[in-house]
Every structure is written in C-alpha cells, then in structure tokens.
Biopython code that builds the backbone (N, CA, C, O; Angstrom):
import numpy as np
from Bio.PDB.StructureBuilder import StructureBuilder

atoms = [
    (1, "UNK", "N", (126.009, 94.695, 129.728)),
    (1, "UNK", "CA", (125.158, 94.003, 128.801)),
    (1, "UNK", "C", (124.917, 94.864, 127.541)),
    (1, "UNK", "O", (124.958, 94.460, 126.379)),
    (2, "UNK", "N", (124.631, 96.254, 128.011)),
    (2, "UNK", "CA", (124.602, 96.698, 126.234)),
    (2, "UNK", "C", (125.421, 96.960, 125.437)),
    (2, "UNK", "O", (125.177, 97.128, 124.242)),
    (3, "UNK", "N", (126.928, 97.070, 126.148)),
    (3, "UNK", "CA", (127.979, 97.417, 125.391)),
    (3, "UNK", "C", (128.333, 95.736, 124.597)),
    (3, "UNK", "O", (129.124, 95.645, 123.658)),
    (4, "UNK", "N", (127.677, 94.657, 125.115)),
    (4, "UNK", "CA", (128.331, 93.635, 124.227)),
    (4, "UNK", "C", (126.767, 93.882, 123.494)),
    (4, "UNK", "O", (127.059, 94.197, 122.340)),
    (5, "UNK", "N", (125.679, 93.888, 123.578)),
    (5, "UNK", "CA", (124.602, 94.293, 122.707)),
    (5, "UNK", "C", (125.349, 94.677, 121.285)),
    (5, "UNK", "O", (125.581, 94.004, 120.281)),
    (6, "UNK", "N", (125.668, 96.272, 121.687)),
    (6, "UNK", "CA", (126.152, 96.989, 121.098)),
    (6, "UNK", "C", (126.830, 96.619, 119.599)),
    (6, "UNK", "O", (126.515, 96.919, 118.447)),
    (7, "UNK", "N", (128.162, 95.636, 120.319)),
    (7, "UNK", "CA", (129.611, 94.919, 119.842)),
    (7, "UNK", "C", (129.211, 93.990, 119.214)),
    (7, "UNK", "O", (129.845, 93.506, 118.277)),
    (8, "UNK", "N", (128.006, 93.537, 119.640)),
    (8, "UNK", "CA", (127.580, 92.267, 118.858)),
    (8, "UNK", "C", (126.356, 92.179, 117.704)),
    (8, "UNK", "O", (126.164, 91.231, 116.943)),
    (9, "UNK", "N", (125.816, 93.053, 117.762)),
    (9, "UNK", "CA", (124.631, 93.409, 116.568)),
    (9, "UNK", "C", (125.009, 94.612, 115.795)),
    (9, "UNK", "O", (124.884, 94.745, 114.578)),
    (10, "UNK", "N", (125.490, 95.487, 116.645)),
    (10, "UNK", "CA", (125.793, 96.559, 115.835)),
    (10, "UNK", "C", (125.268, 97.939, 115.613)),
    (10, "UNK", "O", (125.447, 98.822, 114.774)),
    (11, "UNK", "N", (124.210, 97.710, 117.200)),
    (11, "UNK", "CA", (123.774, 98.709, 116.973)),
    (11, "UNK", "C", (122.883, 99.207, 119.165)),
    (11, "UNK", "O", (122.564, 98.107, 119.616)),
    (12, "UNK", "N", (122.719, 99.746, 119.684)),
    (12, "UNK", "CA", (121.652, 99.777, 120.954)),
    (12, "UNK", "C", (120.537, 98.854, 121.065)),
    (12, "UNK", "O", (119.946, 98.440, 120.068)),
    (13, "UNK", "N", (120.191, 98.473, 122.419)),
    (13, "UNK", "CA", (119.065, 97.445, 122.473)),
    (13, "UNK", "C", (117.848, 98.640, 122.097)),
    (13, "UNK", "O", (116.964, 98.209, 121.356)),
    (14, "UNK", "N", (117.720, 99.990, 122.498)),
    (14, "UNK", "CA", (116.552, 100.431, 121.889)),
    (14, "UNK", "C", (116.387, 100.457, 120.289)),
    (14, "UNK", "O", (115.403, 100.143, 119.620)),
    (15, "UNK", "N", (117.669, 100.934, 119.872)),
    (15, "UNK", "CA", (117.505, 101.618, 118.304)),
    (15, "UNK", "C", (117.261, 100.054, 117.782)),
    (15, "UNK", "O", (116.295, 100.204, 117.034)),
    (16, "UNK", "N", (117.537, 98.893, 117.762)),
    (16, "UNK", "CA", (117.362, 97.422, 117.756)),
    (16, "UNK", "C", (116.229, 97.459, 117.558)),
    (16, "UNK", "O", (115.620, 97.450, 116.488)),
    (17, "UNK", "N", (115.614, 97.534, 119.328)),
    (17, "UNK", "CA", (114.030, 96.984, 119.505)),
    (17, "UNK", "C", (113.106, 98.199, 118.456)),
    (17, "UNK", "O", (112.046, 97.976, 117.872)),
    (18, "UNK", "N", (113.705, 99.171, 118.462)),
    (18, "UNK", "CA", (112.270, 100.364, 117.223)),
    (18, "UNK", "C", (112.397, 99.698, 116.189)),
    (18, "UNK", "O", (111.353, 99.280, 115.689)),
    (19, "UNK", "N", (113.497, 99.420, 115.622)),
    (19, "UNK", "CA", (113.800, 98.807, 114.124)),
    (19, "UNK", "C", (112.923, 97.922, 114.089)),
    (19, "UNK", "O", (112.095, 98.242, 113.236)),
    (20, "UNK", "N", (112.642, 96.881, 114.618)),
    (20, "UNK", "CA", (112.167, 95.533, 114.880)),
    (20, "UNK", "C", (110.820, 95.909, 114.838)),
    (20, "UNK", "O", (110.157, 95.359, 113.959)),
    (21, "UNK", "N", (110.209, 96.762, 115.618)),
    (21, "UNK", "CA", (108.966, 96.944, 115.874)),
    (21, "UNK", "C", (108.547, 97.770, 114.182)),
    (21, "UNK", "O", (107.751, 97.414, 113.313)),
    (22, "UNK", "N", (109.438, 98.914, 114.250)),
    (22, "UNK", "CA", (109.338, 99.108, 112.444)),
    (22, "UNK", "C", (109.220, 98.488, 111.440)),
    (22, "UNK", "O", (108.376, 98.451, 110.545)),
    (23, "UNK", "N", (110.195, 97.959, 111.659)),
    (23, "UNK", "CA", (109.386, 96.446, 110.650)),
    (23, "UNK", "C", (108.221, 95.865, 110.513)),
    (23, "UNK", "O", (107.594, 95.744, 109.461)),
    (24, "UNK", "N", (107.955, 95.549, 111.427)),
    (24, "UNK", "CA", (106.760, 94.813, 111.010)),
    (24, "UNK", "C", (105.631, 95.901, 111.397)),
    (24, "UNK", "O", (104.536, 95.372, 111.207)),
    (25, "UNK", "N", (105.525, 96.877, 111.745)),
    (25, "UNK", "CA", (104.331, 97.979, 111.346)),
    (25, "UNK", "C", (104.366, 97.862, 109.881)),
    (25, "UNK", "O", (103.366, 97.818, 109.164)),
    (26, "UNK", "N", (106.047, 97.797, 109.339)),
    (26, "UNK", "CA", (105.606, 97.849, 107.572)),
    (26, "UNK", "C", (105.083, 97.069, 107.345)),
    (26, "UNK", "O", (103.985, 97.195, 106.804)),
    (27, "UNK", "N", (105.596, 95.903, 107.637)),
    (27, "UNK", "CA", (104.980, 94.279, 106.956)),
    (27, "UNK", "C", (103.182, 94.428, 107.350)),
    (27, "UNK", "O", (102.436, 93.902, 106.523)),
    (28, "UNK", "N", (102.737, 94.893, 108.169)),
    (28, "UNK", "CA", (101.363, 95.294, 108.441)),
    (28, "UNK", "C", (100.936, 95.837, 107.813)),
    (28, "UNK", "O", (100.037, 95.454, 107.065)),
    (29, "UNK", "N", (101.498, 97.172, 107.867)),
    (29, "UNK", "CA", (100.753, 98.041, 106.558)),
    (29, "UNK", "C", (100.778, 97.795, 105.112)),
    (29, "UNK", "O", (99.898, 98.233, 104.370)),
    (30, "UNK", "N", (101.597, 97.223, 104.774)),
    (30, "UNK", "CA", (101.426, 96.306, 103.734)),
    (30, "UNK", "C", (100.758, 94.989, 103.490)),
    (30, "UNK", "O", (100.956, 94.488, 102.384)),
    (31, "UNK", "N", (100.219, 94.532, 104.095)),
    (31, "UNK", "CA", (99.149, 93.648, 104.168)),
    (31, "UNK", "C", (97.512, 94.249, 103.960)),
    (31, "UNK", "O", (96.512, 93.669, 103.537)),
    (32, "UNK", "N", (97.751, 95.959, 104.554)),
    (32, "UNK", "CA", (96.291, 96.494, 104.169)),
    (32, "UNK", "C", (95.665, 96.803, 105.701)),
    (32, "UNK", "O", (94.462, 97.050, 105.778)),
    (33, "UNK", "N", (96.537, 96.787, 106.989)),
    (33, "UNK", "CA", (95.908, 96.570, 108.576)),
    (33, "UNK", "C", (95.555, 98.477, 108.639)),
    (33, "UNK", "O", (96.309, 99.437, 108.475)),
    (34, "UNK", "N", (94.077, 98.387, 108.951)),
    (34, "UNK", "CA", (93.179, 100.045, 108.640)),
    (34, "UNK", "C", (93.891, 100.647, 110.439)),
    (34, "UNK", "O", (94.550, 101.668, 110.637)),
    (35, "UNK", "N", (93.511, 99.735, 111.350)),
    (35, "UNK", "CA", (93.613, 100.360, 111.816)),
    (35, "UNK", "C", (94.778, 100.850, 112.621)),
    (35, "UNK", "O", (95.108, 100.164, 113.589)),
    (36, "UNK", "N", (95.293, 101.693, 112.415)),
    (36, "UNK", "CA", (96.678, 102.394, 112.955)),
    (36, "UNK", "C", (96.808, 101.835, 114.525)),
    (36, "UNK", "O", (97.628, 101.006, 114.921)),
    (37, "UNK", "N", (95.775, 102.512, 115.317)),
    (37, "UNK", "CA", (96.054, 102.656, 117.002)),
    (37, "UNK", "C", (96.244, 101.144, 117.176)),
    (37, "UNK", "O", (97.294, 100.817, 117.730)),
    (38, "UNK", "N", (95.513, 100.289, 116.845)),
    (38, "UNK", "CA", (95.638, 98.585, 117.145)),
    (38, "UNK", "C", (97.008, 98.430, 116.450)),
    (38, "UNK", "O", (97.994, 98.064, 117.088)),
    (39, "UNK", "N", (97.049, 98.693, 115.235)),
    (39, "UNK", "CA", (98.591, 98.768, 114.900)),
    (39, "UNK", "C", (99.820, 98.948, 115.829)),
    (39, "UNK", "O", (100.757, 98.216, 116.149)),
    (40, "UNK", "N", (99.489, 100.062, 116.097)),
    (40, "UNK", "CA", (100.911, 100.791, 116.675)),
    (40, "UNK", "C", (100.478, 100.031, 118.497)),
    (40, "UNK", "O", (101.454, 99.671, 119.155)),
    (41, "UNK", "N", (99.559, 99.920, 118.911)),
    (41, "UNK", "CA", (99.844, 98.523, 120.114)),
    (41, "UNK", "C", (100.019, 97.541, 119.732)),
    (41, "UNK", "O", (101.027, 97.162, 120.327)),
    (42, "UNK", "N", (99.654, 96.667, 118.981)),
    (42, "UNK", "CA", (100.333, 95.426, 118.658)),
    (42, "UNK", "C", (102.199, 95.337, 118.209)),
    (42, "UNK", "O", (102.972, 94.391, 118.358)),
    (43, "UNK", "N", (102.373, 96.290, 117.813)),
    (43, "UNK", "CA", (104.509, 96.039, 117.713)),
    (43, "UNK", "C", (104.588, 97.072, 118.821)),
    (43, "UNK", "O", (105.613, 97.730, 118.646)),
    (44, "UNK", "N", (103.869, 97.511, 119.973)),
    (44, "UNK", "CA", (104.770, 97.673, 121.324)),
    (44, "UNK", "C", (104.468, 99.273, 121.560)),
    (44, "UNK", "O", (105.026, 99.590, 122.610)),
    (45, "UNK", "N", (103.843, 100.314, 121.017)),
    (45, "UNK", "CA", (103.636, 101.861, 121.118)),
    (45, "UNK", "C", (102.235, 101.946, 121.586)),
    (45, "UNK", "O", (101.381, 101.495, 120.822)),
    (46, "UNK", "N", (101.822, 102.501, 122.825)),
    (46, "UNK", "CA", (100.446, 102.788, 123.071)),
    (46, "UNK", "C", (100.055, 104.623, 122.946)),
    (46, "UNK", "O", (99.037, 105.234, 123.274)),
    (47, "UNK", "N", (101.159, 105.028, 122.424)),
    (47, "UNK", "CA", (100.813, 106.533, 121.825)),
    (47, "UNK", "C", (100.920, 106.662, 120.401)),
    (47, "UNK", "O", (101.901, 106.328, 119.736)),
    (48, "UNK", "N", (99.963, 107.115, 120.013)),
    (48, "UNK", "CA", (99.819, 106.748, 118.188)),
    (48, "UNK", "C", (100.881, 107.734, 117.760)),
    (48, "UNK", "O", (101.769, 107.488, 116.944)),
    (49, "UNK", "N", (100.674, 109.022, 118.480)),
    (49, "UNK", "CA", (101.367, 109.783, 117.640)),
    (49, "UNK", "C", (102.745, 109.536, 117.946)),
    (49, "UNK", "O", (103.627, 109.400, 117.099)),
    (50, "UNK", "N", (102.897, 109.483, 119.191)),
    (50, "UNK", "CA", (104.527, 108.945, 119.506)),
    (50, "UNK", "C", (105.231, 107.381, 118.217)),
    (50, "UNK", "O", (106.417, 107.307, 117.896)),
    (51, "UNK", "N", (104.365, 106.577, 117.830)),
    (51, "UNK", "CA", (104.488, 105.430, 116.611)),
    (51, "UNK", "C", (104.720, 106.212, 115.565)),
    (51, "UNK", "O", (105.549, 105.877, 114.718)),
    (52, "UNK", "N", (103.922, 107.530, 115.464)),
    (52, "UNK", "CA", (103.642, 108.010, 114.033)),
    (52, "UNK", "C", (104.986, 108.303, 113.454)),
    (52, "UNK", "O", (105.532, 107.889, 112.431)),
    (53, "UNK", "N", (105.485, 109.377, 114.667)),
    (53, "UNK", "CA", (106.660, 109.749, 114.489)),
    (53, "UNK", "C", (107.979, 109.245, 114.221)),
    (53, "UNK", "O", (108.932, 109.673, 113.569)),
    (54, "UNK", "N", (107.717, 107.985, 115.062)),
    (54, "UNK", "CA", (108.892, 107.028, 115.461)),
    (54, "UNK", "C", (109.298, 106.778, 113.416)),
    (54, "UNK", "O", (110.286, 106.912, 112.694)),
    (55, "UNK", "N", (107.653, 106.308, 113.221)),
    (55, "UNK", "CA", (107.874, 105.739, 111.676)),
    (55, "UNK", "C", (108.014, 106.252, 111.163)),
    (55, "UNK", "O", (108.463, 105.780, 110.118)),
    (56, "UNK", "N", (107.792, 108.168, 111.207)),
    (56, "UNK", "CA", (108.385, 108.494, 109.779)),
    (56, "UNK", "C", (109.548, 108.620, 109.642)),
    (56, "UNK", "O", (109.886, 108.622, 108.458)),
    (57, "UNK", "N", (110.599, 108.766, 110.585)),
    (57, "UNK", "CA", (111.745, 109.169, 111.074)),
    (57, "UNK", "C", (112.664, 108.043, 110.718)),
    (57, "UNK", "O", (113.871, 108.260, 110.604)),
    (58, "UNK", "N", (112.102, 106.727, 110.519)),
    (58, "UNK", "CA", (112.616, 105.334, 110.340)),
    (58, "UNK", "C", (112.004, 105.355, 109.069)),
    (58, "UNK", "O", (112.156, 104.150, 108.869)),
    (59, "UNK", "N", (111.308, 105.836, 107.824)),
    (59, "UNK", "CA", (111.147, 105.344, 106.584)),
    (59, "UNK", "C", (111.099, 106.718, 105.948)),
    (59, "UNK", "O", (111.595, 106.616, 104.825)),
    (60, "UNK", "N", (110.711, 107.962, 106.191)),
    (60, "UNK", "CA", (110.490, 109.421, 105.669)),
    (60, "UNK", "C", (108.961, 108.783, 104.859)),
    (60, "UNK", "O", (108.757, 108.957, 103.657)),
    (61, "UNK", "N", (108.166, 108.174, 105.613)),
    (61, "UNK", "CA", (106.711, 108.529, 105.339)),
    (61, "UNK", "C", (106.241, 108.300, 106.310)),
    (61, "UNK", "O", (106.702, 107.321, 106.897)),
    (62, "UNK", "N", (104.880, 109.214, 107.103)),
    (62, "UNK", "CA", (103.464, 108.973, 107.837)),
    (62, "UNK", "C", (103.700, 106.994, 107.787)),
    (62, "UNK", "O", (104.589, 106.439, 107.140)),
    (63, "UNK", "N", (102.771, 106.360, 108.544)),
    (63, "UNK", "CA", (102.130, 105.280, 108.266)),
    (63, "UNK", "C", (100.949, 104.956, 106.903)),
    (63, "UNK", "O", (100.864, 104.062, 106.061)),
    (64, "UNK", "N", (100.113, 106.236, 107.231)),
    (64, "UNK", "CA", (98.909, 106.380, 106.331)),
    (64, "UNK", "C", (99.597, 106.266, 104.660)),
    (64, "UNK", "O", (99.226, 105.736, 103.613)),
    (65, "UNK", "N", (101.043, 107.253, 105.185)),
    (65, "UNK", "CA", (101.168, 107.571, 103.497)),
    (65, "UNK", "C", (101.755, 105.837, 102.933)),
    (65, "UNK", "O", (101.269, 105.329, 101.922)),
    (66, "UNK", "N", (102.502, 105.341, 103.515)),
    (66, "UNK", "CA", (103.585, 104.349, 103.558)),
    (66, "UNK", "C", (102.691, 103.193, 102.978)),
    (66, "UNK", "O", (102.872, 102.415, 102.041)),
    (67, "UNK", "N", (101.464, 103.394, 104.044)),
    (67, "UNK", "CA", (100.207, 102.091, 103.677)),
    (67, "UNK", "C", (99.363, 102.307, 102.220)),
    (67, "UNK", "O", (98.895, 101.349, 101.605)),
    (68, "UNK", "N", (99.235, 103.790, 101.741)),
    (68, "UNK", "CA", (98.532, 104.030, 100.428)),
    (68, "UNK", "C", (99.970, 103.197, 99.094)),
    (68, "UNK", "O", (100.009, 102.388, 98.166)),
    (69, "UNK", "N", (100.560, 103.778, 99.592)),
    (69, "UNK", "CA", (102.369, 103.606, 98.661)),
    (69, "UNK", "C", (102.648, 101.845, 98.712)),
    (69, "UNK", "O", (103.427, 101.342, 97.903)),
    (70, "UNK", "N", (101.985, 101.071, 99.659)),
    (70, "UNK", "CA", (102.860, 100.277, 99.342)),
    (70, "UNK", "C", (102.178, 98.376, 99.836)),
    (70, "UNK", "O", (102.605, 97.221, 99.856)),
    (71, "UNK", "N", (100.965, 99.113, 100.137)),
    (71, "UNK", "CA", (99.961, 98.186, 100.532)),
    (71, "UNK", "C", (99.540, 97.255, 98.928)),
    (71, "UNK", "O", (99.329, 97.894, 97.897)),
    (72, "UNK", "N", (99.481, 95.922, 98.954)),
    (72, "UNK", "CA", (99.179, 94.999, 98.376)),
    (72, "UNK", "C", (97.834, 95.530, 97.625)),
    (72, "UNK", "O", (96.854, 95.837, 98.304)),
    (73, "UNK", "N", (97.813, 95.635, 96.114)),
    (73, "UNK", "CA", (96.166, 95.875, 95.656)),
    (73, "UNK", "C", (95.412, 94.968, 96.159)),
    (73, "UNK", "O", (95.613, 93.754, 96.138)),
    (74, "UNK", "N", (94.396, 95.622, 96.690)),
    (74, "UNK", "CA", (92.974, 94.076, 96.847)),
    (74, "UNK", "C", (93.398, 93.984, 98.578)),
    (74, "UNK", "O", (92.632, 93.205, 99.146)),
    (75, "UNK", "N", (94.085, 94.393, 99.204)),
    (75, "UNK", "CA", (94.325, 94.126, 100.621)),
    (75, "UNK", "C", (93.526, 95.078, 101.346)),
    (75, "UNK", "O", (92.910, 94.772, 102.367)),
    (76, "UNK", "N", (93.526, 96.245, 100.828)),
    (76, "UNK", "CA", (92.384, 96.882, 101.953)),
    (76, "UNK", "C", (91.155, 96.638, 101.955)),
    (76, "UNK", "O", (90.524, 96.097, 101.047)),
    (77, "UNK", "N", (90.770, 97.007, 102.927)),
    (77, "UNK", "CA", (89.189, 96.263, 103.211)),
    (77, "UNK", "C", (88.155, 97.609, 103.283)),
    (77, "UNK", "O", (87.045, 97.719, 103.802)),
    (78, "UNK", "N", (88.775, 98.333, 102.734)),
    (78, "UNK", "CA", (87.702, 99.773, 102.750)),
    (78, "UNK", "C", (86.214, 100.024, 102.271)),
    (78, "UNK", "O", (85.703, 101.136, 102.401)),
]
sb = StructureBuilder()
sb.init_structure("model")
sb.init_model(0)
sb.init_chain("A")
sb.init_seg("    ")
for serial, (resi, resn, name, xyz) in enumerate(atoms, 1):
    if name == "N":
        sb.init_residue(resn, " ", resi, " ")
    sb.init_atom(name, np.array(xyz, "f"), 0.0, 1.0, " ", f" {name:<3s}", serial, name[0])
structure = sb.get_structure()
C-alpha cells in the first residue's frame, strides 16, 4: 500500500499526512488562531513542541513568527 501511495502522489503517507496538517496550521495562523496548543491538536500533534518543530522545518519559521509575518491585519484578537 505505500509503495503505490508513494507511485501515486509522489511522495510517503507520513511526509503527505505532515504536509496536510502543515497546511492548514498555516491557513490557521493566518486567520489570527492565538492559541498554538489548541492549534497544534486540532491538525493532529498533541506535543506543541514536537508541532513547533515539525513547522519550522516545513516553512523555516516558528509558528509565532509565521503568524506575526503573515496573519490577516484586524484578525488577531489580542
């Protein structure tokens, strides 16, 4: 099963499923979402720092920094 995974997307069902979950942490943090830990459980990570990492490694920024950089004006609720 993962080698047609593989053959057929183009890539591992994990490196797939992080991407996926990466994503939309961005699409979150760009909306203005404060809080990280609810963050990073809602797309599938119940260790923040284990998310933290995952994301910078997948964009070369923190979350925090990614969300100051690129969050919608008027979206945070601070």
């Amino acid at each position: 099963m993962q080698r047609r995974f593989t053959t057929t997307l183009g890539e591992p069902p994990l490196q797939y499923l992080q991407r996926v979950r990466i994503e939309a942490a961005r699409k979150m943090l760009e909306r203005g979402t404060n809080n990280l830990a609810k963050l990073s459980e809602q797309v599938g990570y119940q260790d923040v720092s284990s998310f933290s990492r995952l994301f910078k490694r997948h964009t070369g920024l923190s979350p925090s920094h990614y969300r100051q950089r690129f969050a919608r004006t008027g979206a945070l609720t601070d």
